[in-house]
TORFI-276912 format. One record per residue (C-alpha): residue in one letter; x, y, z. Coordinates in steps of 0.2 Angstrom, whole numbers, padded with zeros to 4 digits, always signed. Each point is the difference from the previous one (the first is absolute). Layout:
# TORFI-276912
AXYZ;...
END
This chain:
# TORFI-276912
X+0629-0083-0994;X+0016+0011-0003;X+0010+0004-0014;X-0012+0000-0013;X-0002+0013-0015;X-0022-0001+0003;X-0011+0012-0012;X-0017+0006+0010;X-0014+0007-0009;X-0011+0010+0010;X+0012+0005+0010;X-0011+0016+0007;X-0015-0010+0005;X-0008-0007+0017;X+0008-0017-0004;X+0016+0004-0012;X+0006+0015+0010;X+0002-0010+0019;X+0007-0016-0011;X+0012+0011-0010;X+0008+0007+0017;X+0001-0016+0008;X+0010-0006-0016;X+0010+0013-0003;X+0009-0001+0019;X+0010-0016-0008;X-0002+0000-0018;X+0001+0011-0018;X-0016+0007-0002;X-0009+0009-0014;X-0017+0005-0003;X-0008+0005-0012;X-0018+0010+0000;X-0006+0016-0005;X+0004+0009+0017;X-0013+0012+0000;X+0002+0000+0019;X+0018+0009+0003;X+0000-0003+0019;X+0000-0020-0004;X+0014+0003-0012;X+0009+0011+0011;X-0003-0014+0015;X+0006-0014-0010;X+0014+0009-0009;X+0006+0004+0018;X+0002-0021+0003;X+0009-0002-0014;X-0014-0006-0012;X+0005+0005-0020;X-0016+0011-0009;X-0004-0002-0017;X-0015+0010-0007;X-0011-0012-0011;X-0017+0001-0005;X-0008-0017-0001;X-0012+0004-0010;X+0009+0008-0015;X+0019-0004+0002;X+0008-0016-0009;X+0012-0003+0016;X+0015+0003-0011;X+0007+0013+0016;X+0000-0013+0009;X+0014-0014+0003;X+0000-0015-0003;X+0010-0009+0011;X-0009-0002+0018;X+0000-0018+0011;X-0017+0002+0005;X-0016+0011-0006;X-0011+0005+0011;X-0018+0008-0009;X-0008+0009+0011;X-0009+0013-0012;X-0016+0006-0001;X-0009+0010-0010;X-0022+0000+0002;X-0011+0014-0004;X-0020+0000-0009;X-0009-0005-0014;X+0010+0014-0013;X+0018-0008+0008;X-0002-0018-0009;X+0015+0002-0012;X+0011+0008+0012;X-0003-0014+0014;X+0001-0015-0012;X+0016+0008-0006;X+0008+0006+0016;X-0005-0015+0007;X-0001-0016-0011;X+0012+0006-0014;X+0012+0007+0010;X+0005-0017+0010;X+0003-0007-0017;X+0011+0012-0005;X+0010+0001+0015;X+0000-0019+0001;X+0007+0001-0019;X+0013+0012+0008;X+0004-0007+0014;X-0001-0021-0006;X+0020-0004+0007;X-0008+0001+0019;X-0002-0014+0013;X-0017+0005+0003;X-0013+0012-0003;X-0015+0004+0015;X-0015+0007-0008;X-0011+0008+0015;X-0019-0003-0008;X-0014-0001+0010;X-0015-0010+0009;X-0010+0012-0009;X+0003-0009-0015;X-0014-0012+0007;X-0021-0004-0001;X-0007+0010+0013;X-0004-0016+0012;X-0005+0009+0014;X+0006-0009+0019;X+0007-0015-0011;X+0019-0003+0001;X+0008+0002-0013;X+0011-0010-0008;X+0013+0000-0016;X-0011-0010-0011;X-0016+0010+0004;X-0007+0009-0014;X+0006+0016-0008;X-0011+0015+0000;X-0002+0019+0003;X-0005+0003+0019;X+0007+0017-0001;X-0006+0010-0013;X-0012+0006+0010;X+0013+0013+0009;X+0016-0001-0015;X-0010-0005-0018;X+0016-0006-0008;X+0010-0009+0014;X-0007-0018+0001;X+0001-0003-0018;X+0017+0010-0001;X+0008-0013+0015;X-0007-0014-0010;X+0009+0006-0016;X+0016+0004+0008;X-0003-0019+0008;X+0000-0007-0018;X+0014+0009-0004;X+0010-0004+0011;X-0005-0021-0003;X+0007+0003-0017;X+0014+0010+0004;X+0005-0013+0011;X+0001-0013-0013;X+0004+0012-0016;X+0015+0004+0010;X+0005-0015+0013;X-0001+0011+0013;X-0006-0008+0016;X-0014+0011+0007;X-0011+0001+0012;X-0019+0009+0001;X-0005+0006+0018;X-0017+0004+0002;X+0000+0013+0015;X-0014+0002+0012;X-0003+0016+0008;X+0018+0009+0005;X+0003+0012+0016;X+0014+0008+0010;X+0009+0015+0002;X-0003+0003-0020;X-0018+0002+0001;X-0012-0011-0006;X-0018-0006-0002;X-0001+0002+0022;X+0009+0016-0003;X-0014+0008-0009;X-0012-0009+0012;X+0009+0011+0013;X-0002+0015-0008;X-0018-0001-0003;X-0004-0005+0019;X+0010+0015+0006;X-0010+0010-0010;X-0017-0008+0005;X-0005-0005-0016;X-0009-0017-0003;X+0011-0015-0005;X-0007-0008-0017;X-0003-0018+0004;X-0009-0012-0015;X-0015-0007+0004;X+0004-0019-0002;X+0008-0001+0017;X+0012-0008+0009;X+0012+0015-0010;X+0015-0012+0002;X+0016+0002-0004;X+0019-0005+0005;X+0010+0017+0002;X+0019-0003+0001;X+0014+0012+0009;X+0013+0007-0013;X+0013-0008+0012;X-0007-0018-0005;X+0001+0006-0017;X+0017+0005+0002;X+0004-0016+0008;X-0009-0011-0014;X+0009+0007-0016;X+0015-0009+0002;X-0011-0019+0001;X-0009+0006-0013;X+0014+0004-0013;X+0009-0016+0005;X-0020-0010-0003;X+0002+0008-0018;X-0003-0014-0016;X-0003-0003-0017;X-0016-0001-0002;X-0003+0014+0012;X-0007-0004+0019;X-0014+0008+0005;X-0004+0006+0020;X-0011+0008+0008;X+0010+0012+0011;X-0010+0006+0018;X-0001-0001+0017;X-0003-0018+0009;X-0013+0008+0011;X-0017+0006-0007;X-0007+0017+0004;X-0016+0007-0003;X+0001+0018-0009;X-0013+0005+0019;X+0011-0008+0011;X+0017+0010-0005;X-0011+0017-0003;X-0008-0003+0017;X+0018-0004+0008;X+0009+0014-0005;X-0017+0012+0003;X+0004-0005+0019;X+0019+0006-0004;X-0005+0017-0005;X-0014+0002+0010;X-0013+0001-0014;X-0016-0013-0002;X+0001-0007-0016;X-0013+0001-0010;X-0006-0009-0016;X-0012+0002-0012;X-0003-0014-0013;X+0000+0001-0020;X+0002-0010-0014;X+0014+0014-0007;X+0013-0009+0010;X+0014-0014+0001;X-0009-0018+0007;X+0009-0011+0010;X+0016-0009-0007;X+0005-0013+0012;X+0013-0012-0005;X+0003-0019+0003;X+0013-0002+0014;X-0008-0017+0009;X+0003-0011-0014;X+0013-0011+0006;X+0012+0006-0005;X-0003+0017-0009;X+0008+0007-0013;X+0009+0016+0007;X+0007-0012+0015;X+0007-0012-0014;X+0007+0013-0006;X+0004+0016+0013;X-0003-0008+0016;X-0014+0011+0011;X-0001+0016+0006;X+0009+0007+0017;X-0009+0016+0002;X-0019-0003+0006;X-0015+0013-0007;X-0002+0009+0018;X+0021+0003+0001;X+0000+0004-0015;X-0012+0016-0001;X+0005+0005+0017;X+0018+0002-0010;X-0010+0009-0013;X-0009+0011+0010;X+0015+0007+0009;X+0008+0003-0015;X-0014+0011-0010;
END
């Protein structure tokens, strides 16, 4: 992708922030967030990308231009039980306003998520698998939020014509942070990993670099009505197998201790023939155990 005039929400997070830089090195990039982190907005600032303050909660876009290619939403906003009107806002009605705003572009990707789904336990996952709330457990609003801006989004799509798709991401890593990340932190410390009790704690972690690498296919798998995807790594990982591999990388033992106040597993369908993402991205380059080698050395 070059030459594009793309808008990135988010741009400061573990997912928008790597995706923003890569996109900025051959296209006009603006993102919009609230940048309480200055030394994200100092980093992409420095590549070129355009920062424009917005809160997504309160604001009704107008700062913002209307004229982009592509729109990339990678916002998020999740807090407790006293944050419901600021997530459903920041979160749901936010992507309508912004696809009101931006309507004239070729497509819109809406980052959601495979929390959006019933807890299933080891069971993969697929598109049309019920909806639920397997993370309020650890983010009270965030399920129910994802689902909302998911609706959204579907009627925006149509309201506007704009061809859309809705990627349900899985557990994200890299040189960013992520899920692994804190996993990391917690066994360098010697504190107990929280695992759930309804193992295997499965899971299909992807490397920003794969993420980077799929946006492009999954702007250009955009429709009217929206598609839907999940978005994740082809290989399955078990949430022990990745704390125990980078244990042995730092030299610590991992240890667990098992509770119901955690995340289950959330696996997703990729031996269906063909799955969804490969329809639609093609699979991933970067395997887990590369991957968090990359990360480690970069924390």
């Amino acid at each position: 992708m070059e030459d594009m005039k793309i808008l990135v929400t988010g741009p400061t997070s573990s997912v928008g922030l790597p995706v923003s830089l890569a996109l900025a090195a051959r296209n006009e990039v603006t993102g919009i967030a609230r940048f309480g982190n200055a030394g994200a907005r100092e980093q992409l600032e420095s590549a070129g990308v355009r920062c424009v303050t917005v809160d997504f909660a309160t604001s009704d876009l107008a700062e913002v231009e209307d004229e982009y290619d592509y729109v990339c939403n990678f916002a998020i906003a999740r807090g407790g039980d006293a944050d419901w009107d600021r997530d459903l806002a920041a979160n749901g009605e936010a992507v309508g306003l912004l696809m009101a705003r931006c309507r004239s572009a070729r497509a819109f990707l809406h980052c959601s998520s495979t929390a959006v789904y019933q807890p299933a336990g080891a069971h993969p996952l697929a598109e049309t698998d019920p909806l639920g709330d397997n993370h309020r457990v650890m983010f009270a609003t965030y399920s129910i939020a994802k689902i909302a801006s998911e609706v959204v989004a579907r009627t925006g799509a149509r309201q506007f014509g704009i061809p859309t798709t809705i990627a349900r991401l899985n557990v994200p890593y890299g040189d960013n942070g992520g899920w692994p990340a804190f996993h990391l932190a917690m066994i360098e410390a010697d504190q107990p990993v929280p695992v759930h009790p309804d193992r295997p704690n499965r899971f299909n972690p992807i490397h920003e670099d794969d993420i980077i690498r799929m946006v492009p296919a999954l702007l250009d798998a955009a429709a009217v009505p929206a598609t839907i995807v999940n978005w994740g790594g082809t290989e399955a990982v078990d949430l022990e197998q990745w704390c125990d591999y980078l244990g042995e990388l730092v030299g610590h033992e991992a240890a667990f201790v098992e509770t119901d106040a955690t995340i289950g597993g959330v696996t997703i369908d990729t031996d269906s023939e063909p799955a969804q993402l490969t329809i639609v991205a093609g699979t991933d380059a970067i395997a887990s155990s590369p991957g968090i080698i990359a990360m480690r050395s970069s924390s």
